[in-house]
C-alpha positions as CSV (number, residue, x, y, z in Angstrom):
1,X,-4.8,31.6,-22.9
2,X,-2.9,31.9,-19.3
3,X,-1.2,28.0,-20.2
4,X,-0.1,29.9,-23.8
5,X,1.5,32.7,-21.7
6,X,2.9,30.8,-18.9
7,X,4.8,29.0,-21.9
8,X,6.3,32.1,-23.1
9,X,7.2,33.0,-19.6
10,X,9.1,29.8,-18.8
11,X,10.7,29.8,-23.1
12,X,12.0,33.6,-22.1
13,X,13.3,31.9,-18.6
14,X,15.1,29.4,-20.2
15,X,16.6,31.9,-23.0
16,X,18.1,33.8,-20.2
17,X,19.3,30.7,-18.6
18,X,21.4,29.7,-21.8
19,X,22.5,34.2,-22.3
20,X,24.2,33.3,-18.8
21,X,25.3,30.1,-19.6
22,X,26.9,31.3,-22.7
23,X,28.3,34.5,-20.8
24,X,29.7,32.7,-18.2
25,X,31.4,30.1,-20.6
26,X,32.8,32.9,-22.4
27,X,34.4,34.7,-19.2
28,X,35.5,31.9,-18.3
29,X,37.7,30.8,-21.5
30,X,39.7,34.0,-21.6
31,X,39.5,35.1,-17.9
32,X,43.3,34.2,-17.4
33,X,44.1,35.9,-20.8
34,X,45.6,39.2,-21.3
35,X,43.9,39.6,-25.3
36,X,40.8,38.2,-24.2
37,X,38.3,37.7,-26.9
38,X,41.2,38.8,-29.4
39,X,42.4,35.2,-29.5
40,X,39.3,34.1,-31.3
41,X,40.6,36.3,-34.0
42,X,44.3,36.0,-33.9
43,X,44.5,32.1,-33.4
44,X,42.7,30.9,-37.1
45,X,45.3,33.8,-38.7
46,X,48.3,32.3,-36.8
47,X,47.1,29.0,-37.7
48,X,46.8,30.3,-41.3
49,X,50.1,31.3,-41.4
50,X,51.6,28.3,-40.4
51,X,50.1,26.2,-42.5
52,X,50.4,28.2,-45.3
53,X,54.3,28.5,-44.9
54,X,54.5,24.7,-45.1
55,X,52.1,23.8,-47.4
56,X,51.5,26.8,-49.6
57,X,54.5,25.6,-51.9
58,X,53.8,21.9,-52.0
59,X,50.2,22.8,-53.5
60,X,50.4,26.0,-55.1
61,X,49.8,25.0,-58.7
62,X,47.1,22.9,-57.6
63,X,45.4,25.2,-55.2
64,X,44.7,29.0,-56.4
65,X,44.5,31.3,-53.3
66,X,45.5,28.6,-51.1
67,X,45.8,30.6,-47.8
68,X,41.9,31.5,-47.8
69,X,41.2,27.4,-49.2
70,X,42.6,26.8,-45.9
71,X,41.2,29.6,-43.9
72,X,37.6,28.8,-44.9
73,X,38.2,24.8,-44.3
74,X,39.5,25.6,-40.5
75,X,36.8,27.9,-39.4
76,X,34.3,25.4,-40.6
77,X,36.0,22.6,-39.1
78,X,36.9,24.5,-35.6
79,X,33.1,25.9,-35.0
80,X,32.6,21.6,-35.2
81,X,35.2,20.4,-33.0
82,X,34.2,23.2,-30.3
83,X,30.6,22.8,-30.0
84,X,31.1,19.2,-29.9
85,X,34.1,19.2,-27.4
86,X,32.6,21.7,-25.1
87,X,29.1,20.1,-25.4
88,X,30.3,16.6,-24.7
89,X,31.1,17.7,-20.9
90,X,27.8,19.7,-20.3
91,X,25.9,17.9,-18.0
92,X,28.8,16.5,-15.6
93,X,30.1,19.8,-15.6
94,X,26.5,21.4,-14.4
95,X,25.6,18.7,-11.9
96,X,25.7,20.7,-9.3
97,X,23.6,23.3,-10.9
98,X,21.1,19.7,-12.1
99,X,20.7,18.9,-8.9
100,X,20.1,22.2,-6.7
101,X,17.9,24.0,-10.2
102,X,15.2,22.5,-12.2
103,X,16.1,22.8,-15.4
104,X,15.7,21.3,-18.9
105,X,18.6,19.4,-19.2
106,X,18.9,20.1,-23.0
107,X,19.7,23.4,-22.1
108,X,23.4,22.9,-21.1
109,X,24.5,21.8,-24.5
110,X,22.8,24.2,-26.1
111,X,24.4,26.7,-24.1
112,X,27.7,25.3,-25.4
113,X,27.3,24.5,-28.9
114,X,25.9,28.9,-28.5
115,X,28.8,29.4,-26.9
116,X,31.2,27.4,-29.9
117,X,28.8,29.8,-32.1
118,X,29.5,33.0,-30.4
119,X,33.5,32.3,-30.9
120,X,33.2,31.5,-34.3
121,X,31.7,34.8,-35.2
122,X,34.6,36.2,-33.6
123,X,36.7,34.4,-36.0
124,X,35.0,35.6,-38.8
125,X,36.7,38.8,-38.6
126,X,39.8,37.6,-38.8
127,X,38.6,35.4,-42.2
128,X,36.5,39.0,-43.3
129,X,40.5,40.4,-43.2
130,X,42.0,37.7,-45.4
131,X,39.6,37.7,-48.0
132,X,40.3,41.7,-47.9
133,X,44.1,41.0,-47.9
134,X,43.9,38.4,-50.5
135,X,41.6,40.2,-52.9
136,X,38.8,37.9,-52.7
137,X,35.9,40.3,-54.5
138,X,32.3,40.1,-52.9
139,X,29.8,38.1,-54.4
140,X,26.2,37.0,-54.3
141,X,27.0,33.8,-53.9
142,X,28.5,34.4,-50.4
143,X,25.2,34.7,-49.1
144,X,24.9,31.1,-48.8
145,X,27.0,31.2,-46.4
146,X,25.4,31.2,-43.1
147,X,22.5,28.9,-44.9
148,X,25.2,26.5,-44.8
149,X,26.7,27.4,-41.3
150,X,22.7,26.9,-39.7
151,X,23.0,23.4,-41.1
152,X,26.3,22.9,-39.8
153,X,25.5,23.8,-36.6
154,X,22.2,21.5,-36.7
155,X,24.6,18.8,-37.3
156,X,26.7,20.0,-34.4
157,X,24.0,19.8,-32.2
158,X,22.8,16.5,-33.1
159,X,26.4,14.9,-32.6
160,X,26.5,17.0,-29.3
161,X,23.4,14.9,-27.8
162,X,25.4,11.4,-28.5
163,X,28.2,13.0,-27.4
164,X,26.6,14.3,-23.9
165,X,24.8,11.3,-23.4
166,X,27.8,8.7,-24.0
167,X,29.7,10.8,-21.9
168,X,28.0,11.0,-18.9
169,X,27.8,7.1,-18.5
170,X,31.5,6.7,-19.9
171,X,33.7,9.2,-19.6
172,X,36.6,7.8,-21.9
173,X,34.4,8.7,-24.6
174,X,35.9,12.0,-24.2
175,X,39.8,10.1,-25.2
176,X,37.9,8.4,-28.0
177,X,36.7,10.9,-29.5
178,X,39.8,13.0,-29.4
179,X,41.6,10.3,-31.5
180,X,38.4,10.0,-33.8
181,X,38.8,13.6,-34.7
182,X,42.3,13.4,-35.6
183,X,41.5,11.0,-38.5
184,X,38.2,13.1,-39.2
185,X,40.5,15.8,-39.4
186,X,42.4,14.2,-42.1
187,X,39.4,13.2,-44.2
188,X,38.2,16.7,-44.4
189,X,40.5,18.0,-46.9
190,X,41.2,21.0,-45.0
191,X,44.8,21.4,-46.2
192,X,45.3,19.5,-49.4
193,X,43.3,18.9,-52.4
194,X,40.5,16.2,-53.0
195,X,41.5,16.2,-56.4
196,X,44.5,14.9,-56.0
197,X,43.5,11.8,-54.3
198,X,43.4,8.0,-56.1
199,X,39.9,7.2,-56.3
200,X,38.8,5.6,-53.5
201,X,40.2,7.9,-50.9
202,X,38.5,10.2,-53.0
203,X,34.7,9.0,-52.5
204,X,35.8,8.2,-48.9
205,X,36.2,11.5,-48.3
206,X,33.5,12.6,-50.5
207,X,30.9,11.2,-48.0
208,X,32.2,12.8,-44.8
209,X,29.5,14.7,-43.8
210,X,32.0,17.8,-42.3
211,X,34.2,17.7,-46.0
212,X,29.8,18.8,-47.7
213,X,30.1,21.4,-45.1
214,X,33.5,22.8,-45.9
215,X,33.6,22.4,-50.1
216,X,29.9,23.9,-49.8
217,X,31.6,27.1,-48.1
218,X,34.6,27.4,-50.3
219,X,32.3,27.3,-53.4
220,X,30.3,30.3,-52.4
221,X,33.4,32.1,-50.8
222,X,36.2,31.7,-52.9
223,X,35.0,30.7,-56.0
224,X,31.5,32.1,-56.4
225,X,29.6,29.2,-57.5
226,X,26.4,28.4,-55.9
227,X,26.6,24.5,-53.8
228,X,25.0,22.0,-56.2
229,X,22.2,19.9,-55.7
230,X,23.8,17.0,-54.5
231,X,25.6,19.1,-51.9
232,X,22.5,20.8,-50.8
233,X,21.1,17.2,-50.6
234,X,23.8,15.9,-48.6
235,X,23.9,18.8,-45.9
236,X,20.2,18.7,-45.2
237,X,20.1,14.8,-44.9
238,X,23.1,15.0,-42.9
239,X,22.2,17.6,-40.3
240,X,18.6,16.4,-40.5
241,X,19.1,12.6,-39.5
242,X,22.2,13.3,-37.0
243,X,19.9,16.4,-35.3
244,X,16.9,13.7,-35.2
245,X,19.3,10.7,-34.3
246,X,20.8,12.5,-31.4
247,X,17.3,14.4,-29.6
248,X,15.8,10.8,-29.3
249,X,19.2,9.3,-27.8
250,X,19.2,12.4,-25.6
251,X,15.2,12.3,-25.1
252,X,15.3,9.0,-24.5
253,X,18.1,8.8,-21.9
254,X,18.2,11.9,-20.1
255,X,15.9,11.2,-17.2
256,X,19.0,8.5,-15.9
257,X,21.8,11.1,-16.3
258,X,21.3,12.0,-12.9
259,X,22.0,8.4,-11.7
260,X,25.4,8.2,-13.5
261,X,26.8,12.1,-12.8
């Protein structure tokens, strides 16, 4: 009975820990900012806009709505690139906090793929406009929305452990994986249609894991269909074996961070 309670007390500990962690990365992203939190919102509309001006033409007959095809594939796509950025740095950005506190040192990139999380809620306001704006009707369907975002962000935590531990015992992982996003960027179909690829770029794409993630979300946002099967399938496995993959890399190597930070 007391080991059961001292458990909770030490899980309630270590939820506070990552509410501070969390609040202190967020105060610290817009402390030099005169709108604040209001960027979250305004930055995915301004990118929006942009992108729309120059590609809204080239794929318009292709693409029905194609502001909000876009809009959906960047918010996906940014809550993945943040988590995993921010996560990456973690631990060498806590050492001094490692070495002075004891502290679960899965905790810190939790704290930041929460943190990537917090900011994209913000951004869904600005996405809850557009689909407003651009007469997108409510649906049923649209609740399979945030089943799809808790997988995502599995997904983002399990490449966040890889990502944390490569990092802290070679930090030009953090230059390679900049240029590895670029090109995952591109083979997300975030701005142009899949359909419109030859065939083999077209099942290339097809099996990037973030691309289930973001066709998943247009189907139940913009078009009201429920994901299929096969997409379901692939967004389990995915999150499911990266989440697993990374916890024993992480698990496994943790205990020599210290050595190499």
């Amino acid at each position: 009975m007391s080991k059961n309670i001292s458990d909770n007390s030490q899980r309630k500990q270590y939820f506070f820990v990552v509410r501070e962690l969390v609040s202190r990365e967020i105060k610290r992203k817009y402390s030099r900012s005169k709108l604040g939190i209001l960027w979250s919102v305004l930055n995915p509309l301004l990118s929006m806009a942009v992108l729309s001006m120059i590609f809204s033409t080239m794929f318009s007959r292709s693409i029905e709505n194609y502001p909000i095809y876009y809009l959906t594939g960047y918010t996906i796509w940014n809550l993945f690139t943040n988590a995993t950025n921010t996560a990456m740095t973690s631990l060498v950005d806590n050492k001094t906090l490692l070495l002075q506190v004891k502290l679960p040192k899965v905790i810190f990139p939790v704290a930041r793929v929460y943190t990537a999380f917090v900011n994209f809620l913000y951004s869904l306001i600005a996405y809850a406009i557009m689909l407003i704006v651009f007469k997108v009707k409510p649906d049923i369907h649209m609740l399979w929305f945030p089943v799809i975002v808790a997988f995502l962000l599995l997904f983002c935590m399990g490449v966040s452990y890889i990502l944390t531990i490569a990092f802290s015992f070679f930090g030009d992982i953090k230059h390679l994986y900049s240029v590895i996003l670029t090109l995952w960027m591109y083979l997300s179909a975030i701005f142009y249609p899949v359909d419109a690829l030859p065939d083999f770029a077209y099942k290339v794409i097809v099996l990037n894991p973030i691309y289930i993630f973001i066709a998943s979300a247009r189907n139940c946002m913009m078009y009201g269909v429920t994901p299929s099967l096969g997409q379901w399938l692939r967004m389990v496995l995915s999150a499911g074996i990266a989440y697993l993959i990374g916890w024993f890399c992480f698990k496994k190597m943790q205990d020599k961070i210290i050595q190499k930070i």
